[in-house]
C-alpha positions as CSV (number, residue, x, y, z in Angstrom):
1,X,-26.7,-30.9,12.2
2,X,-23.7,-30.2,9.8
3,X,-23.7,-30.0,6.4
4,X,-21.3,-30.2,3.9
5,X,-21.0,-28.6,0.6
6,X,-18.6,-29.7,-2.5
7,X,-17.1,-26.6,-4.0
8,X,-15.5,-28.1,-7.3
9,X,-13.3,-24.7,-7.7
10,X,-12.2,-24.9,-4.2
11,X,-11.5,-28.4,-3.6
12,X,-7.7,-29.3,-2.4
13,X,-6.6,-25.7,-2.3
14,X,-6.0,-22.7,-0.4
15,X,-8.7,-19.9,-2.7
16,X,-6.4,-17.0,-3.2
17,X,-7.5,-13.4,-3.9
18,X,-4.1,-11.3,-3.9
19,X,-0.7,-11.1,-3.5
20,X,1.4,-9.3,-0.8
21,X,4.7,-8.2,0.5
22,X,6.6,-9.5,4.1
23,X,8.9,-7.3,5.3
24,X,10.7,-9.2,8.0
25,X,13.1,-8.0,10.8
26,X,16.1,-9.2,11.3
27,X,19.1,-8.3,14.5
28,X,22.0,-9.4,14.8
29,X,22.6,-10.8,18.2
30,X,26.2,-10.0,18.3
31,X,26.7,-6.5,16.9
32,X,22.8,-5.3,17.3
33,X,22.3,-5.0,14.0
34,X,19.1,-4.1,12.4
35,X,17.8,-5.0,9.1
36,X,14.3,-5.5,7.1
37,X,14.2,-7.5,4.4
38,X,11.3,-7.8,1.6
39,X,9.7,-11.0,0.2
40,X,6.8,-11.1,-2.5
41,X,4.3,-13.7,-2.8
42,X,2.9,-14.4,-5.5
43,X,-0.6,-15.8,-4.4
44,X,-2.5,-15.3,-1.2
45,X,-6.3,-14.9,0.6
46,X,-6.4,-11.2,2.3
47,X,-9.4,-11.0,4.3
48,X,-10.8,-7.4,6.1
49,X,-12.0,-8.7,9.0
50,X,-14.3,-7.1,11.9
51,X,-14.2,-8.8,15.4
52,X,-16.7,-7.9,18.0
53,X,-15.8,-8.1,21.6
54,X,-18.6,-8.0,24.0
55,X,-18.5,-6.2,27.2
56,X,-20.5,-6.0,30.7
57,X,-23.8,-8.5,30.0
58,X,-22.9,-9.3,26.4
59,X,-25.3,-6.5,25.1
60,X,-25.3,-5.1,21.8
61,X,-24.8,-1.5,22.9
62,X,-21.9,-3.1,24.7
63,X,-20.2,-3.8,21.8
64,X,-16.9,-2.5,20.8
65,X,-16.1,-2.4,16.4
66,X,-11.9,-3.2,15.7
67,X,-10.4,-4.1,12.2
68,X,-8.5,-7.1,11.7
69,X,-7.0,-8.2,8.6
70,X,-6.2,-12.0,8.2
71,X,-3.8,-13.6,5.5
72,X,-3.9,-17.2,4.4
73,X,-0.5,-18.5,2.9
74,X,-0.9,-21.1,1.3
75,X,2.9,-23.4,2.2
76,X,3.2,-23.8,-1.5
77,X,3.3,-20.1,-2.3
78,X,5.4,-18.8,-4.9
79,X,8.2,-15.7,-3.7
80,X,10.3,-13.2,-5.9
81,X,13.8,-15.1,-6.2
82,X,12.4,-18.7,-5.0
83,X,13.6,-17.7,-1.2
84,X,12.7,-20.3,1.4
85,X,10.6,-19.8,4.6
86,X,12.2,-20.9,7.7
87,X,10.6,-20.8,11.1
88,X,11.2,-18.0,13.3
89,X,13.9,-19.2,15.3
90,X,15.9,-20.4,12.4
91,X,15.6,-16.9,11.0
92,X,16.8,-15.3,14.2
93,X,19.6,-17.8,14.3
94,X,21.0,-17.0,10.8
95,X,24.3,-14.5,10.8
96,X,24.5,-11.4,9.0
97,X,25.9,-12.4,5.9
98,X,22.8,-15.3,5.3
99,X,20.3,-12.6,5.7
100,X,22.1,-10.1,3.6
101,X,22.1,-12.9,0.7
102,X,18.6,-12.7,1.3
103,X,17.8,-16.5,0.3
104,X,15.0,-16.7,3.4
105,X,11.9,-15.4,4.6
106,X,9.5,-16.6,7.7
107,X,6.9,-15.2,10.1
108,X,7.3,-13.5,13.2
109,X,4.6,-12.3,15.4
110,X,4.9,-8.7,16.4
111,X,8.5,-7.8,14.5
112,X,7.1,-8.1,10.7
113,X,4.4,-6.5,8.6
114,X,2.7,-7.7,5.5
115,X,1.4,-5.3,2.9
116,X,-1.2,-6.1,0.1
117,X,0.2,-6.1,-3.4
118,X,3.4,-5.6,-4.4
119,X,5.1,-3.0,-2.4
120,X,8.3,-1.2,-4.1
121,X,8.4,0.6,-0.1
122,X,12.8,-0.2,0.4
123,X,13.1,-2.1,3.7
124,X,15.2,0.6,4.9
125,X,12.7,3.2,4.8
126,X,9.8,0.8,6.3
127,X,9.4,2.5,9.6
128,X,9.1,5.9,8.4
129,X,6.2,4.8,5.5
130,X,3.9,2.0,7.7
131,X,2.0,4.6,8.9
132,X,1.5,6.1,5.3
133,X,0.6,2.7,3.7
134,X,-3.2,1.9,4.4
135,X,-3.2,-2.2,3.8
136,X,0.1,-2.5,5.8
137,X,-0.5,-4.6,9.0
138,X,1.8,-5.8,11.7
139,X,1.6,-9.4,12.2
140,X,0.1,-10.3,15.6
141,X,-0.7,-13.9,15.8
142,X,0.6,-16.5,12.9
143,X,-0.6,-20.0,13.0
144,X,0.7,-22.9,10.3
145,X,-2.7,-25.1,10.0
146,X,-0.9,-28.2,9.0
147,X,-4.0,-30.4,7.7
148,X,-4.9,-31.6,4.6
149,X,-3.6,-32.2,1.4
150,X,-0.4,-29.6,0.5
151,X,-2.6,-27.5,-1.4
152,X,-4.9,-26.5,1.5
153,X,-1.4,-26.2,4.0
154,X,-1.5,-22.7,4.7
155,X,-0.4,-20.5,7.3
156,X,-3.4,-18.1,8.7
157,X,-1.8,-14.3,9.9
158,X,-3.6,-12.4,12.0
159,X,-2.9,-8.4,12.5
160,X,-3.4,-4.8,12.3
């Protein structure tokens, strides 16, 4: 049997508990070119997250303990200079100059990270301080969950 409950403070909307930072990577496909760029936003749902995987019969003692951290975006979400999202493979696509304008931002699995808060960490000195900053996680699997009204749009990140 299922059962529904009416949340008045959650109705039509993504619930959002923090804000956080993309850092996405960028190459240039003609010189090799390699650049991060950093996007705020303003308003999202950071979840710690524990995933049990079972092994052998399924037994308890069987049981291996990993983090995960998911994200919820909502599509609506506000960003530092009101930059756009565009889809992986129009990100890729874009030449050097678009990206340096930095007008865009987007989601790609395994190539960016997302950091809780505002992080003042330069692009270009990413790499050396992920390992240093304890809420950044490198986005494994991103799914847009295009259902519902706009407000409850959201994109759902998945990572570690």
């Amino acid at each position: 049997m299922v059962y529904w409950v009416i949340v008045p403070w959650g109705c039509g909307k993504v619930l959002t508990n923090a804000s956080a930072t993309v850092y996405n990577y960028w190459r240039s496909a003609v010189t090799g070119v390699e650049y991060w760029s950093r996007t705020y936003l303003d308003r999202v749902h950071w979840q710690e997250a524990s995933e049990l995987i079972a092994t052998g019969d399924g037994a308890i003692r069987g049981t291996i303990l990993r983090g995960l951290t998911n994200v919820f975006i909502p599509v609506r979400v506000a960003t530092d200079d009101d930059k756009r999202y565009l889809p992986p493979e129009n990100y890729d696509a874009l030449d050097e100059e678009q990206v340096l304008a930095g007008n865009y931002w987007t989601l790609q699995e395994e190539k960016d990270f997302i950091v809780r808060g505002r992080c003042l960490v330069e692009p270009s000195e990413l790499v050396q301080s992920v390992r240093a900053l304890p809420s950044a996680v490198r986005l494994q699997v991103v799914k847009f969950n295009l259902f519902g009204s706009m407000g409850m749009q959201h994109w759902m990140l998945t990572g570690m």
